[in-house]
C-alpha positions as CSV (number, residue, x, y, z in Angstrom):
1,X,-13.7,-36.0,6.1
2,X,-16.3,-34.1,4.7
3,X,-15.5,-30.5,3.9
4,X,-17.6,-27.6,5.2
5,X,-19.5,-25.0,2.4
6,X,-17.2,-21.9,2.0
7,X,-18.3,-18.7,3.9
8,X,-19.0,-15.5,2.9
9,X,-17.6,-12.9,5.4
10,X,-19.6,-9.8,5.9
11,X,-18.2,-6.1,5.4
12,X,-18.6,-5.7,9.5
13,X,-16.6,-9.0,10.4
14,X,-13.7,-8.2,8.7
15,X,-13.2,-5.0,10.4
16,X,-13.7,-6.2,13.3
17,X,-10.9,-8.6,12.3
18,X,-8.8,-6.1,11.1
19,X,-9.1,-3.9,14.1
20,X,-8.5,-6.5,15.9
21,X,-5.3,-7.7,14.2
22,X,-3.9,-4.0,14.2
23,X,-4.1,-3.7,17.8
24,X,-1.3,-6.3,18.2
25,X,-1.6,-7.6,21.4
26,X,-2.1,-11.3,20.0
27,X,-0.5,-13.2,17.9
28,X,-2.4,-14.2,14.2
29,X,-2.8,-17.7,15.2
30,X,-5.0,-16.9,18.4
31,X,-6.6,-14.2,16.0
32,X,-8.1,-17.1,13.6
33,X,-8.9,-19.1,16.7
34,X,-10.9,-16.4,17.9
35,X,-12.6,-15.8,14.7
36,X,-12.8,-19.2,13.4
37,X,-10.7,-18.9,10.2
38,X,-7.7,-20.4,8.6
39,X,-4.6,-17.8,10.2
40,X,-3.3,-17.5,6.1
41,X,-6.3,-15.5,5.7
């Protein structure tokens, strides 16, 4: 299995993230499926 190349998030995503995680109507685990990252981060 190979591994894919780490990604740099931009400034603008992680907002967007955030925001979206503040908001609270889902839970963190359909928040990283939505964004397509690992729900620790």
């Amino acid at each position: 299995m190979a591994r894919r190349p780490r990604r740099n998030h931009r400034p603008a995503f992680k907002a967007k993230v955030a925001l979206a995680a503040l908001k609270g109507d889902k839970t963190m685990s359909e928040l990283a499926t939505q964004f397509d990252v690992h729900p620790n981060q």
